[in-house]
C-alpha positions in Angstrom: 156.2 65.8 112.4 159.6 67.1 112.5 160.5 69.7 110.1 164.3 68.3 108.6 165.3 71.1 106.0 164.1 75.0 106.3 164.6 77.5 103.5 164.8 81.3 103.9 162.7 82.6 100.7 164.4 83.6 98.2 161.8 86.4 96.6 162.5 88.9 98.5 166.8 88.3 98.0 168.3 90.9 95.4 170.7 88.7 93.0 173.0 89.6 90.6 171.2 89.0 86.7 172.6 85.7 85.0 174.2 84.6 88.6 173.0 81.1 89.9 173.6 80.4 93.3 176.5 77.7 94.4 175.4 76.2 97.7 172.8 73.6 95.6 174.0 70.3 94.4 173.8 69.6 90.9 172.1 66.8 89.1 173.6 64.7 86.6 172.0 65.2 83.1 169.9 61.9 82.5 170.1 62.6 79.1 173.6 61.5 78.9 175.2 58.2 79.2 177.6 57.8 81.8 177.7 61.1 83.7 179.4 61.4 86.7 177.5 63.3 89.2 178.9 66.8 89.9 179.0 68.4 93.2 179.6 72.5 92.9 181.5 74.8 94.7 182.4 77.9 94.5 184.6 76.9 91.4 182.3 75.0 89.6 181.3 76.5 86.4 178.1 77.7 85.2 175.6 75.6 84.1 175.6 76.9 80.3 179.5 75.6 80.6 178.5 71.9 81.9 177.5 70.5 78.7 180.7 70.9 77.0 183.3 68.7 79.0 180.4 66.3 78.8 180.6 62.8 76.6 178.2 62.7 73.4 175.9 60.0 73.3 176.3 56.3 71.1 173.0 56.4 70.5 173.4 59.4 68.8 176.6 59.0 67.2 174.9 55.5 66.0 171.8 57.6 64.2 173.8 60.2 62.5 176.6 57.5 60.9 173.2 55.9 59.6 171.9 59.1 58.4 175.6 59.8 56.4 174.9 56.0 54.8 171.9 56.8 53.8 172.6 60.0 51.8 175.8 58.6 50.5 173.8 55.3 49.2 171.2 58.1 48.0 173.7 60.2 45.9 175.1 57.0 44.2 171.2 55.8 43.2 171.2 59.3 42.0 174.3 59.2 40.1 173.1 55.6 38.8 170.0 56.7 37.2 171.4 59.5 36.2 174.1 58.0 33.8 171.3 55.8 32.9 168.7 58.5 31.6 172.0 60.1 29.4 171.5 56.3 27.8 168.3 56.5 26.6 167.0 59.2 23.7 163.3 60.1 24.7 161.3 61.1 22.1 160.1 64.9 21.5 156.5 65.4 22.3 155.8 66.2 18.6 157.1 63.1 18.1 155.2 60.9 15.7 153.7 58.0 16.7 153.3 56.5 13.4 157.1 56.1 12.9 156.8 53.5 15.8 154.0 52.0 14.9 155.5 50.8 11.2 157.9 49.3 13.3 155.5 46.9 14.8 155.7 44.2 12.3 154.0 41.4 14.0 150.2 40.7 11.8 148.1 38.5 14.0 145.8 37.6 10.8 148.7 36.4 8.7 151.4 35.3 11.2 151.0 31.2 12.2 148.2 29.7 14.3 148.6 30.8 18.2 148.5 28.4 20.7 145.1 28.4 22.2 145.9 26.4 25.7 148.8 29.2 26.3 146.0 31.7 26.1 143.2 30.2 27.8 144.8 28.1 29.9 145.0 23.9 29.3 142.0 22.1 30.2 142.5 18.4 29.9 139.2 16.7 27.8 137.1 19.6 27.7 136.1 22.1 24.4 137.0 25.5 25.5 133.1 27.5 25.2 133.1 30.9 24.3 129.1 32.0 25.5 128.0 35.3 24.3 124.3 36.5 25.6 123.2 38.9 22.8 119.9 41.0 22.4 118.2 40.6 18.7 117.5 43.9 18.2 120.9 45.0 18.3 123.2 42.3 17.0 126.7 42.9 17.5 127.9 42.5 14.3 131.5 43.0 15.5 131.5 40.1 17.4 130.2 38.3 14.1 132.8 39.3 12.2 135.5 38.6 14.9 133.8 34.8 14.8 134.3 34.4 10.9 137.9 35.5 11.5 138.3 33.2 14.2 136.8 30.0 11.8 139.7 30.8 9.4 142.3 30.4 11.9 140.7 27.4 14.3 138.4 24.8 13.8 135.3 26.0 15.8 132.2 24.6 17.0 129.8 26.8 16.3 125.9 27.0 17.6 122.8 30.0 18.0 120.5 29.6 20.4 117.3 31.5 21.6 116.5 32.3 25.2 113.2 32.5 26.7 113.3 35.8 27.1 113.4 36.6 23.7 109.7 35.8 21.8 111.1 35.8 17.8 114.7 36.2 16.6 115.0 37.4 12.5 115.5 34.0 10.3 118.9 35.6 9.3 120.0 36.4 12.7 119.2 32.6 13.2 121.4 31.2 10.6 124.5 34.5 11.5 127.4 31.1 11.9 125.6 29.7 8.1 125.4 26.2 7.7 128.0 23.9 8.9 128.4 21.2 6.2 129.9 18.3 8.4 129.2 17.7 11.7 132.5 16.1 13.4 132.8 15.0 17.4 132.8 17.5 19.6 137.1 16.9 20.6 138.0 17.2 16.9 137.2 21.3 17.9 139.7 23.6 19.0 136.9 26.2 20.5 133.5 26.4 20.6 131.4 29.4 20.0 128.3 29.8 21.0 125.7 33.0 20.6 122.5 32.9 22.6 119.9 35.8 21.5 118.7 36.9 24.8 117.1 40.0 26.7 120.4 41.7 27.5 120.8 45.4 27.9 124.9 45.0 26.4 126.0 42.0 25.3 127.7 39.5 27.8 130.8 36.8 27.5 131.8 34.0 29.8 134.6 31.8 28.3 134.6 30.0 31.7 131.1 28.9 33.0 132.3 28.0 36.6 134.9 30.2 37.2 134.9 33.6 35.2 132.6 36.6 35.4 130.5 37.8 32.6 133.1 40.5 30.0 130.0 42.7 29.4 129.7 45.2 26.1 130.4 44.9 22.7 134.4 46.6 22.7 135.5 44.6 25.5 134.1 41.3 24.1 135.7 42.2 20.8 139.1 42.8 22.4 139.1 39.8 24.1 138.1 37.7 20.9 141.0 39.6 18.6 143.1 38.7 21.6 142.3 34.8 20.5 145.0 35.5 17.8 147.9 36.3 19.2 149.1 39.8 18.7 151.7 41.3 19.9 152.0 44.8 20.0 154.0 47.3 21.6 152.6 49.8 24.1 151.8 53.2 21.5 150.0 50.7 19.0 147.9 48.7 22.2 147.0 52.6 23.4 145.9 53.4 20.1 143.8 50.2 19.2 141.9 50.8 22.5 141.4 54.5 21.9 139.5 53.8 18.7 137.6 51.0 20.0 136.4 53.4 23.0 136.0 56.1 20.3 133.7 53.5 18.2 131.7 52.9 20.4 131.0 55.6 22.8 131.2 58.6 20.4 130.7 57.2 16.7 127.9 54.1 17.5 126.0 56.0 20.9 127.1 59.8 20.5 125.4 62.5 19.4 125.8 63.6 15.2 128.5 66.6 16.2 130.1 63.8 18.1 130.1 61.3 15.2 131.5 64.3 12.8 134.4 64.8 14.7 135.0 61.2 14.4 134.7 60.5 11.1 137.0 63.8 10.3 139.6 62.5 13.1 139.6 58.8 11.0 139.8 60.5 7.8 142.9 62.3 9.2 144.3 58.8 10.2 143.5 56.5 7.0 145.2 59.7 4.7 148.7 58.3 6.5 147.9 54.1 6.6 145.5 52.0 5.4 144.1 51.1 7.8 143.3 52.8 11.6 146.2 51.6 13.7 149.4 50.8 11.5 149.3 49.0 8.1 147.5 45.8 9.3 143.9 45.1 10.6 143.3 45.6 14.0 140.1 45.1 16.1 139.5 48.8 16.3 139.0 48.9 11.9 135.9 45.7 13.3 134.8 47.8 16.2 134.8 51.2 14.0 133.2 49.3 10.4 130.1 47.8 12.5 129.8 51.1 14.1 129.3 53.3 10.9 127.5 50.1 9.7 125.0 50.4 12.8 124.6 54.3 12.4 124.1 54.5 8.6 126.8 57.1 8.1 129.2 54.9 5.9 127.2 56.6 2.9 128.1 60.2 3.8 131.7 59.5 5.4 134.9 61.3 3.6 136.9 60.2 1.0 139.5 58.1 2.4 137.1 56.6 5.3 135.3 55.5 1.7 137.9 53.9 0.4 138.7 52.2 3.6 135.6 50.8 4.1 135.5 49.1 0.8 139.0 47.4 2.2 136.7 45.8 4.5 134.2 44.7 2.7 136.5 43.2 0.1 137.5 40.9 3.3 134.9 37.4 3.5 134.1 38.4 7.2 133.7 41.6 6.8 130.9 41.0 3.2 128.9 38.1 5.6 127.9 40.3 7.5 126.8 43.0 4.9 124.3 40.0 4.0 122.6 40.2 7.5 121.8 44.2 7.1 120.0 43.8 4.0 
């Protein structure tokens, strides 16, 4: 093979520091568009010097007029929201939350019938069945309350049952719905209600057989039943209700007795500003929290104003039926 090109070495050559050597050719940059290839010569300047006389990128022009749209479109979001926020007076965080809740005037127990098949959904020539699986020995007498409340707003088909499972069930929890005086076809019903005593850890719900998964324990299964009337409420009042219903029953119904202290002392607190837990009407969580002391026995050592509020309650029809089934 024929040798074509022969350097001298170059480590044993003394050059000046900083001083590049001229008899090379030079490369184009590939990192710019459109570079015309250089050829040095002795008068060719230095390589930190080439980049200048060089044109910048599209490309890169391109990115950094997006990046300038961006933060411009940013700033005015910002600018938006800002004149927005100056709008709106939030409250301190000592603020009261009572003063909002008397402003929620909406009573689901007094306001007009709600419309069922916007709630549940319209089902052409079918009853709507509400299926709750129940164990004996501890009736949930919330949900029995809820169901007398419900039977003065709808016309409902009510029915007990006993499941296998289960080898005796109380005469009186037998006869919890009472007597119904006239039986009428099934369609004439708006809903249909229907407790089954059963061997059930927590009580269970379907209101759709085919399609809906079991709501399981008392508080949901309440909620979802108060729900049946129609209230509206806005979001302080909805946080509270829940709050007390989770207080009701994991603190005051299954809690330990320094845990059911603090409750009763935090509802006395409550009932010395309303009447009743949440607001000035009757909410699922005064059901939830009644049935609760009921279950416990504490009603008879509670404090004065959670006294006079359970006599409130049991001045109510739904609330006194059920009295009848604890003695």
């Amino acid at each position: 093979m024929r040798t074509m090109y022969k350097v001298r070495p170059l480590h044993g050559a003394e050059l000046p520091p900083g001083h590049l050597p001229t008899c090379m050719y030079r490369l184009p940059n590939l990192h710019r568009a459109a570079a015309a290839p250089q050829v040095t010569s002795a008068a060719a300047p230095r390589t930190g010097d080439a980049g200048k006389d060089e044109e910048v990128d599209p490309s890169l022009q391109a990115l950094e007029s997006r990046q300038e749209e961006i933060l411009k479109r940013l700033y005015e979001l910002k600018s938006a929201v800002d004149g927005l926020s100056k709008m709106i007076q939030t409250p301190d965080a000592d603020f009261d939350v009572t003063n909002i809740i008397q402003t929620d005037e909406f009573s689901p127990l007094t306001a007009n019938g709600a419309d069922l098949d916007l709630m549940l959904g319209k089902d052409y020539g079918a009853l709507k069945d509400v299926v709750i699986n129940a164990n004996p020995s501890q009736p949930p007498l919330s949900l029995l309350v809820l169901h007398s409340l419900l039977c003065e707003r709808y016309k409902i088909l009510s029915a007990v049952h006993t499941h296998s499972s289960v080898k005796s069930v109380p005469e009186n929890l037998l006869k919890c719905f009472g007597e119904q005086a006239k039986k009428q076809p099934r369609h004439e019903y708006q809903l249909g209600f229907t407790l089954i005593w059963k061997d059930v850890a927590k009580p269970q719900m379907k209101f759709s057989i085919q399609t809906m998964c079991p709501i399981e324990g008392e508080g949901n299964i309440a909620r979802f039943l108060f729900s049946l009337f129609g209230p509206k409420y806005n979001a302080v009042t909805s946080t509270l209700i829940d709050s007390w219903v989770d207080t009701a029953i994991f603190q005051l119904q299954e809690g330990s007795s320094k845990e059911r202290g603090a409750v009763l002392r935090s509802m006395n607190a409550a009932l010395g500003k309303s009447s009743w837990l949440v607001g000035s009407e009757l909410s699922v969580a005064d059901v939830v929290a009644w049935c609760a002391l009921q279950r416990t026995g504490t009603a008879n050592t509670a404090p004065a104003n959670v006294q006079k509020w359970l006599k409130s309650c049991e001045n109510l029809a739904p609330f006194s039926s059920v009295m009848k089934l604890l003695k």
